[in-house]
C-alpha positions in Angstrom: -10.5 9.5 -8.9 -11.0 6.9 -11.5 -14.7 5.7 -11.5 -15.6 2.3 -13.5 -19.0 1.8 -14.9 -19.7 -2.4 -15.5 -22.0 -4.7 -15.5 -22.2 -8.4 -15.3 -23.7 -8.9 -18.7 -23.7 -6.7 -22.1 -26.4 -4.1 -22.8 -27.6 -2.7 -19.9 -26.8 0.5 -20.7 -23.0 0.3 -19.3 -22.0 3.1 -22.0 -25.2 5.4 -22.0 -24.8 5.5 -18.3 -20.7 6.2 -18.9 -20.9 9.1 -21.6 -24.2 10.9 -19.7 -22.0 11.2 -16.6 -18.7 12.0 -18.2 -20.5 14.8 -19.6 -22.4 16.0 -16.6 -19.8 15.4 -13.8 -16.8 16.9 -16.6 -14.5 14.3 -16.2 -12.2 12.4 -18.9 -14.8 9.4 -20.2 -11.8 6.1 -21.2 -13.6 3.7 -23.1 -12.5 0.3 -22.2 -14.8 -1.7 -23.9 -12.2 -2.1 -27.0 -13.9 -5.0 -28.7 -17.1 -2.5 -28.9 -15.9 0.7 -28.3 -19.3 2.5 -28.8 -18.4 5.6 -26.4 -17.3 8.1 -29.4 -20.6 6.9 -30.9 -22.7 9.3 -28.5 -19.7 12.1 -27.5 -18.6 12.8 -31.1 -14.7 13.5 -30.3 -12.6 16.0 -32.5 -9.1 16.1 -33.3 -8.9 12.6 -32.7 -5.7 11.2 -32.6 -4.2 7.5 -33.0 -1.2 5.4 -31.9 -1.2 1.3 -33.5 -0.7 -1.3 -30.2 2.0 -3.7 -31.0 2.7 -7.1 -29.2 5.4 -9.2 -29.8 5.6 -12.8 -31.9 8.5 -14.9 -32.0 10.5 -15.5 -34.6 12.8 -18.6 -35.5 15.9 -19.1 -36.9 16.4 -22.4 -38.3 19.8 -22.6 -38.5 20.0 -22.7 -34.8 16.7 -24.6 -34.0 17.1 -27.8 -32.7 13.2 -28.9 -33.3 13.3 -29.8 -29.1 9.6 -28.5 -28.5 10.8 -26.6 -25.3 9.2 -23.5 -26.6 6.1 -25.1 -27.6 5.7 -26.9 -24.0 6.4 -23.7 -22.0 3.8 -21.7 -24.2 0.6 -21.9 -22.2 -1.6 -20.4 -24.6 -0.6 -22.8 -27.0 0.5 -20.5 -30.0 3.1 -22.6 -30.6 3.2 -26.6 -32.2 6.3 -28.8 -32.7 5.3 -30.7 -36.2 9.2 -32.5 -35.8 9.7 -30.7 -39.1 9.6 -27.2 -38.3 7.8 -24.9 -35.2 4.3 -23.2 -36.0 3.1 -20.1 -34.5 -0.3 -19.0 -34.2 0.2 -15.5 -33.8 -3.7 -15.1 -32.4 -2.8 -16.9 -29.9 0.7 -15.3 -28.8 0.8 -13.3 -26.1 4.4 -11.9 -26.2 5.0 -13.2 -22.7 8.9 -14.4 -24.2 8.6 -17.0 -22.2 9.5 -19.3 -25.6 12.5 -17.6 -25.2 13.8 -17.9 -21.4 13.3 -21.9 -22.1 15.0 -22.0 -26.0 18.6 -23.4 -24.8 20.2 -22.4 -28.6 19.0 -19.0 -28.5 17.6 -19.4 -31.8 14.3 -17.4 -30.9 13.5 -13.4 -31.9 11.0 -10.9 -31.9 9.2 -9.0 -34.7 5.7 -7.2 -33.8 2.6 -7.4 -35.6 -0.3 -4.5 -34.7 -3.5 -5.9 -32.8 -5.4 -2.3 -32.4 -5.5 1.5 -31.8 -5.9 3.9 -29.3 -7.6 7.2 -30.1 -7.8 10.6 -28.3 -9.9 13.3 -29.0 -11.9 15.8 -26.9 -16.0 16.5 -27.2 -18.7 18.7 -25.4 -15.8 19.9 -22.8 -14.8 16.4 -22.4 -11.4 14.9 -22.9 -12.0 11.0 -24.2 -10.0 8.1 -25.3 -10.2 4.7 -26.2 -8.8 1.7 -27.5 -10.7 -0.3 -30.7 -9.6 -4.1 -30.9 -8.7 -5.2 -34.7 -11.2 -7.5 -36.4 -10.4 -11.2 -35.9 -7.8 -10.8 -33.3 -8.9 -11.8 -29.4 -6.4 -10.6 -27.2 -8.2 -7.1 -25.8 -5.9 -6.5 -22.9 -2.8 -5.3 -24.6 -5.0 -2.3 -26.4 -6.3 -2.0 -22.4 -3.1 -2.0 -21.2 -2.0 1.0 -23.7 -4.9 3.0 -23.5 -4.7 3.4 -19.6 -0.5 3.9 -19.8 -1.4 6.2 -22.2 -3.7 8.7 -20.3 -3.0 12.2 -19.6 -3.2 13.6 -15.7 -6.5 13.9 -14.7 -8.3 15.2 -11.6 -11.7 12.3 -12.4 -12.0 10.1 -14.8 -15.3 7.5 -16.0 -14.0 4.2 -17.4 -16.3 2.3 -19.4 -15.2 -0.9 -18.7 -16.3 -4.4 -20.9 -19.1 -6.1 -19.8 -18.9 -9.2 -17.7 -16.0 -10.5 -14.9 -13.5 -11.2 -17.5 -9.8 -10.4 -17.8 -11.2 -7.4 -20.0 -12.8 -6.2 -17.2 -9.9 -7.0 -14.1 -7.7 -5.2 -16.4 -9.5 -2.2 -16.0 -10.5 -2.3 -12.4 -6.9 -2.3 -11.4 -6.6 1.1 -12.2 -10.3 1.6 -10.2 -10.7 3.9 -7.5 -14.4 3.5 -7.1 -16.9 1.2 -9.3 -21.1 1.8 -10.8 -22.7 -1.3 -11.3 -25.3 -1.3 -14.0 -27.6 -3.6 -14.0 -31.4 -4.2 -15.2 -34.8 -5.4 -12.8 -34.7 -8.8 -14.2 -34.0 -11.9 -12.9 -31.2 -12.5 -15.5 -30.0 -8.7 -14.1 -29.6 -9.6 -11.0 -27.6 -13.1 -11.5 -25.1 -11.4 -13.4 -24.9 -8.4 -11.3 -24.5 -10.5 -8.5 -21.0 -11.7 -10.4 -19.8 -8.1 -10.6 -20.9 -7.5 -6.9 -18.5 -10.3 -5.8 -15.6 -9.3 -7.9 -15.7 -5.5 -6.9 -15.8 -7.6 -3.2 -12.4 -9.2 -3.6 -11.0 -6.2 -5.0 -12.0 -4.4 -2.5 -13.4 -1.5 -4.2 -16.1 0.9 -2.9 -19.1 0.9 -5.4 -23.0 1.5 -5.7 -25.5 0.3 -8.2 -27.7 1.8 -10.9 -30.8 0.1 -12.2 -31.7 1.0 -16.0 -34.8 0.8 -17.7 -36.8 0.6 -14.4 -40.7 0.3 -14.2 -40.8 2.2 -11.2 -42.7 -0.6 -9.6 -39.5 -3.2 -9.8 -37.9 -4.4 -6.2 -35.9 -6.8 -7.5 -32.7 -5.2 -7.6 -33.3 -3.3 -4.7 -34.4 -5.6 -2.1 -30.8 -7.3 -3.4 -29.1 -4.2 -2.3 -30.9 -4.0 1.0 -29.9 -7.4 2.5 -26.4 -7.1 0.9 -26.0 -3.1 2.2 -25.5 -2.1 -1.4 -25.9 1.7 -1.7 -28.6 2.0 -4.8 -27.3 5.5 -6.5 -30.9 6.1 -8.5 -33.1 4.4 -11.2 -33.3 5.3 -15.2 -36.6 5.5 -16.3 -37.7 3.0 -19.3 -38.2 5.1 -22.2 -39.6 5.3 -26.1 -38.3 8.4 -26.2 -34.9 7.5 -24.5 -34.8 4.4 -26.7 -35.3 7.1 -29.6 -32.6 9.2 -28.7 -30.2 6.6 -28.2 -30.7 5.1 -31.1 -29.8 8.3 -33.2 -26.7 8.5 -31.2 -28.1 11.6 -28.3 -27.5 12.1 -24.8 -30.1 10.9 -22.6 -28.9 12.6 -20.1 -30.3 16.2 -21.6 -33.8 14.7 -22.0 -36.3 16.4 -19.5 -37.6 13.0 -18.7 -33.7 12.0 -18.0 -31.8 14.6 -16.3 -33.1 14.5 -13.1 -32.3 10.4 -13.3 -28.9 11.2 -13.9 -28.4 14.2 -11.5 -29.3 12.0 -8.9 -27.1 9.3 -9.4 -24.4 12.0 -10.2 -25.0 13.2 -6.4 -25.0 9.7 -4.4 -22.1 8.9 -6.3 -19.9 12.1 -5.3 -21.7 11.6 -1.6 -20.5 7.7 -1.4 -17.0 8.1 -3.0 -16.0 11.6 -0.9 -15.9 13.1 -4.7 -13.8 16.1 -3.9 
């Protein structure tokens, strides 16, 4: 079973919530998040291993290039421009779809690949975790997605950390989604983009529950949203100094006193709502 942990907006505690329960359920932790791929951060992986993501780019041969622009008007992510002297790519913006080629009636289009990130593998505190890291200045995440989760080795449960927010980031990942954790946090904010993830997971059609972080105690915000909607609410993380402490030197909260019972509890309404075994 492939559990996804999002949220409708960044830092909520997505990741914390991710590597506590990879650890304490035992299941492989994926960290999708490849733009901030903060997962290892926490788990401290060894024998880490890594394999470069390539994408393709087009290449052209001016000897057969007639300058017509019909590559340039079938790109839709505009990586290509027609100057009437010559065709310019903007590799950033490539996204190796070929379809430049299918519409390039002299054939005078070819591919080279250039490297846009890494996926890494390593295992930590009895857990087997991978995850793909995004190189600096490029903006296409979902090819390092795309590798990472074709990459994975069989697995009885797995906890993917997904990106934050309702992007293609995150759809990416929840096609491979058996089951889906909302985080979210008692604030008004919280709740709006919480609600976004709630209507996605909705059209997907994929079973979830919801966890509130850095809960008062006293806070009904999120809740009362869960009752009228008939969201199952899998438990409530304390806010904490000493939490904030501990995460901040890169520790599991999950083995705090003050934490574990937080986490247990989720752990068991989530393996009760999702028929775990």
């Amino acid at each position: 079973m492939n559990v996804c942990i999002l949220s409708g907006k960044g830092g909520t505690g997505k990741t914390t919530v991710s590597v506590n329960l990879a650890v304490l359920l035992k299941t492989d932790y994926i960290d999708c998040d490849v733009e901030e791929p903060n997962g290892f951060l926490f788990l401290g992986p060894e024998h880490v291993t890594k394999e470069n993501v390539p994408v393709d780019y087009p290449v052209f041969d001016k000897t057969k290039c007639t300058l017509c622009g019909n590559c340039a008007s079938a790109c839709e992510f505009h990586a290509l421009a027609n100057t009437k002297k010559s065709i310019l790519l903007f590799p950033e913006l490539c996204h190796g779809c070929h379809a430049c080629e299918l519409v390039c009636a002299p054939e005078a289009i070819g591919y080279r690949q250039r490297m846009v990130g890494v996926v890494e593998h390593g295992e930590a505190k009895g857990v087997r975790c991978a995850r793909g890291v995004l190189n600096i200045g490029e903006n296409m995440a979902v090819p390092v997605i795309r590798r990472l989760l074709g990459s994975l080795a069989p697995a009885k449960h797995r906890i993917l950390d997904c990106a934050p927010g309702t992007s293609c980031n995150v759809t990416t990942t929840l096609k491979h989604a058996d089951a889906a954790v909302v985080i979210t946090e008692p604030t008004v904010f919280g709740l709006h983009d919480m609600s976004l993830a709630v209507e996605l997971l909705q059209k997907r059609n994929i079973p979830f529950g919801v966890v509130i972080n850095k809960s008062g105690g006293t806070d009904r915000l999120i809740e009362h949203y869960c009752l009228a909607h008939s969201i199952p609410l899998f438990g409530r993380i304390p806010f904490s100094r000493t939490a904030a402490q501990a995460y901040s030197r890169g520790e599991l909260i999950g083995e705090l006193p003050e934490m574990k019972s937080a986490f247990e509890q989720i752990a068991r309404n989530m393996k009760e709502a999702f028929a775990w075994n």
